[in-house]
N, C-alpha and C positions, 0 to 999 in steps of 0.2 A: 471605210470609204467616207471620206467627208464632202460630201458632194451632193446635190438633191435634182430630183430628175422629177414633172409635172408635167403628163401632155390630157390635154384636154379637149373634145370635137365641139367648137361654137359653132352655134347656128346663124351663121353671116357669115358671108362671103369678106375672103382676105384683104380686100383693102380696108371694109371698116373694122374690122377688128386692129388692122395697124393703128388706124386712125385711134382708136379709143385707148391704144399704148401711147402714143405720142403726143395729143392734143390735152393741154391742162385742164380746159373745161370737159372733160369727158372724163380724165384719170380722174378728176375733185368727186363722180360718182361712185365708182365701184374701188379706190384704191384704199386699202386697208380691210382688217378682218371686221365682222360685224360687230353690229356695236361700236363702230370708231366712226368719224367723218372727217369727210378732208377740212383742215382747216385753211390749210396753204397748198399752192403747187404753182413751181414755175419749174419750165422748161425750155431749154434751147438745144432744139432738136437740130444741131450741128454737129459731125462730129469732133470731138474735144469740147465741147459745149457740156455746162449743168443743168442739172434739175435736183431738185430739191423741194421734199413735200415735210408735212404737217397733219399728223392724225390724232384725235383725242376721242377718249372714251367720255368725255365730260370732267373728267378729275385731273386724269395723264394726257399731257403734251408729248407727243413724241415725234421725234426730228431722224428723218433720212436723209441724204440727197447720194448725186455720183453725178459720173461722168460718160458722155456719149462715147464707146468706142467707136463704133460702127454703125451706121442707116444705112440698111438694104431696104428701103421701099419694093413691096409690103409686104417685103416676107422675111427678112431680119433685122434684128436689134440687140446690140451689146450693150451695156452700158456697168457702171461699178456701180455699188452699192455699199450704205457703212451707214449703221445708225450714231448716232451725232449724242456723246455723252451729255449728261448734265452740266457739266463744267464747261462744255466746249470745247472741248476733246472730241475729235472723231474715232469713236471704234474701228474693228477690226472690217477691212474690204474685202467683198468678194465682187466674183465677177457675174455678173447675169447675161445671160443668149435665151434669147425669146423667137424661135421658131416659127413660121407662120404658113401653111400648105395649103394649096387647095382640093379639095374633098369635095368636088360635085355641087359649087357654090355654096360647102360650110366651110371651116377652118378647124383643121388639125393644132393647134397647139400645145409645140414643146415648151418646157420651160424648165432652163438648167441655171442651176446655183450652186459657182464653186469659190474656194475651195475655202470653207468651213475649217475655222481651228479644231473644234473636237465635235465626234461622231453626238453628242449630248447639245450642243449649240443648232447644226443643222436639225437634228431633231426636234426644237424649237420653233424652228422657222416651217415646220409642215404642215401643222394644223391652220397657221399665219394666212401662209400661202391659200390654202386649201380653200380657208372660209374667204379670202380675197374672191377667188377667182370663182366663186360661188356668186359675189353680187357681179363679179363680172357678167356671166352668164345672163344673171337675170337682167342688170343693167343694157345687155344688147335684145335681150325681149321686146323690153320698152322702147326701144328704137326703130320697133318695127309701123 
């Protein structure tokens, strides 16, 4: 199966948890695994619309962007994703759906990534996600 599947219970109610998908001054906090910052993020939250971010651990630059499939305000979100070689080559696209439920004023959050060239690539991308959505968490504490 090359496909990766992340649902997580945030403690915030479903719109801001959209909001901290979609709004670039919010993604610049929690996007990337720890130890990274955002350096860049622009988004245009239309559909067919890009975004495109920028995370370094201090040494490595590393480049993502994609493209909006779908806004369901605020409870879904598609969009592609493809990290952005060295050369300027864009690697391999997958697709991302980001789920978003309400659970008693917290948020249920799915979060699906497909379809991965090989079962060893999306395996990469898990710990990524993992420690991502780790400052996500924390970064909506702080917003309380």
């Amino acid at each position: 199966m090359t496909d990766l599947t992340i649902t997580r219970l945030l403690d915030a109610p479903r719109e801001l948890a959209f909001r901290v998908w979609t709004d670039p001054d919010h993604l610049a906090h929690w996007w990337g695994p720890a130890g990274f910052t955002t350096r860049s993020c622009t988004v245009n939250l239309t559909e067919g619309g890009r975004w495109r971010t920028c995370i370094s651990d201090g040494e490595t630059e590393l480049w993502a962007s994609g493209v909006y499939h779908e806004i369901v305000p605020p409870e879904r979100l598609v969009f592609s994703f493809a990290w952005e070689e060295p050369e300027g080559a864009r690697g391999h696209d997958t697709l991302v759906t980001v789920v978003l439920a309400d659970r008693d004023g917290k948020t249920e959050m799915t979060f699906h990534q497909e379809i991965f060239e090989t079962v060893a690539e999306r395996d990469d991308h898990v710990d990524g996600w993992q420690s991502c959505f780790g400052r996500l968490t924390t970064y909506l504490t702080e917003l309380d």
